[in-house]
N, C-alpha and C positions, 0 to 999 in steps of 0.2 A: 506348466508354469503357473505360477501367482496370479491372478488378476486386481491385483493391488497396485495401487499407484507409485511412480517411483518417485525420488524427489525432480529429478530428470521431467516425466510428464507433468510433476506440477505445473513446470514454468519454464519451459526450453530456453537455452541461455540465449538465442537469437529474438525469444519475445523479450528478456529481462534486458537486453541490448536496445532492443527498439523501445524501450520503455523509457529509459535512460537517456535515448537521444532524442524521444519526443519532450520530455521534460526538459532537455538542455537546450534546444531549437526552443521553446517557447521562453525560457527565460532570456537566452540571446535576442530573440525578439521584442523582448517587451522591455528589456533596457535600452535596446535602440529607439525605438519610440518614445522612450520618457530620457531619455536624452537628447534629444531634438535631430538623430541621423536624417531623416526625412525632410528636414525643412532648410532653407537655405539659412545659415550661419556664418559664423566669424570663420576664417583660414586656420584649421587646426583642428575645428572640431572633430569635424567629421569621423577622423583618422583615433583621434582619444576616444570618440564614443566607439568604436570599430575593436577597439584594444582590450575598453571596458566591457563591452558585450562578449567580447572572446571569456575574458577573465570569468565572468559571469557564469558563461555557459560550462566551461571546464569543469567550475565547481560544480553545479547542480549535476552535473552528467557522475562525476564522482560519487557526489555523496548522496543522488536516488539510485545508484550503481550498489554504496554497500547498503544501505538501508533496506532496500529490497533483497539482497542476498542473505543479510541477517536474516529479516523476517522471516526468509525462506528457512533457514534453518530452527526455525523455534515450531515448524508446523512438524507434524509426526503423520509421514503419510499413510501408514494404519488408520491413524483415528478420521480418515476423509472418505474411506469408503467404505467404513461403518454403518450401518443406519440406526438410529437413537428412535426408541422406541416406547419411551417414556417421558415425561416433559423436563424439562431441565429445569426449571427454576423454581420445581418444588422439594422444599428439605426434607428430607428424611424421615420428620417427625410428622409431617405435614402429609404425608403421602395415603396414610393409612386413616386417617381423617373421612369422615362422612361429608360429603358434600353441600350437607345444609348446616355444618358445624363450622362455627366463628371460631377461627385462627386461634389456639391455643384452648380449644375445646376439645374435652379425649371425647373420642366418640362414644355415641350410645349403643351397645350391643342386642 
């Protein structure tokens, strides 16, 4: 077998799930507190902040649900267990360049 990663061990759908619900748990949380659930209030509140943080949290569970799933599809699990063995952020032109040569200096041979 390959010892290449799959997209599967990138990010097991049970962490991309637990991801999703911690992110939705804290915005359900922190609508409740900036809604005043915690504090004694008028008869109604409660129950509207209660609907509101539902609401809340659905979306966020949603949409860190496909947002992460996308991402997950734009990564190419080849290129992770690669190792890069040259620097990345030097161009091409730049590469072959003498070390004590100022940027758009052809080297001296």
């Amino acid at each position: 077998m390959t010892d290449r990663p799959t997209r599967r061990d990138l990010m097991k759908p049970v962490q991309l799930l637990g991801l999703a619900f911690g992110s939705a748990l804290f915005a359900g949380i922190v609508t409740l507190i900036s809604m005043g659930f915690f504090q004694q209030r008028f008869e109604g509140q409660s129950e509207r902040a209660l609907v509101v943080a539902a609401v809340v949290a659905g979306i966020t569970f949603i949409v860190v649900l496909v947002m992460v799933a996308l991402l997950l599809l734009a990564v190419d699990p080849a290129q992770i267990a690669k190792t890069v063995d040259k620097p990345i952020l030097v161009e091409k032109d730049e590469k072959n360049a003498a070390p004590d040569a100022s940027p758009g200096e052809t080297p001296k041979a």
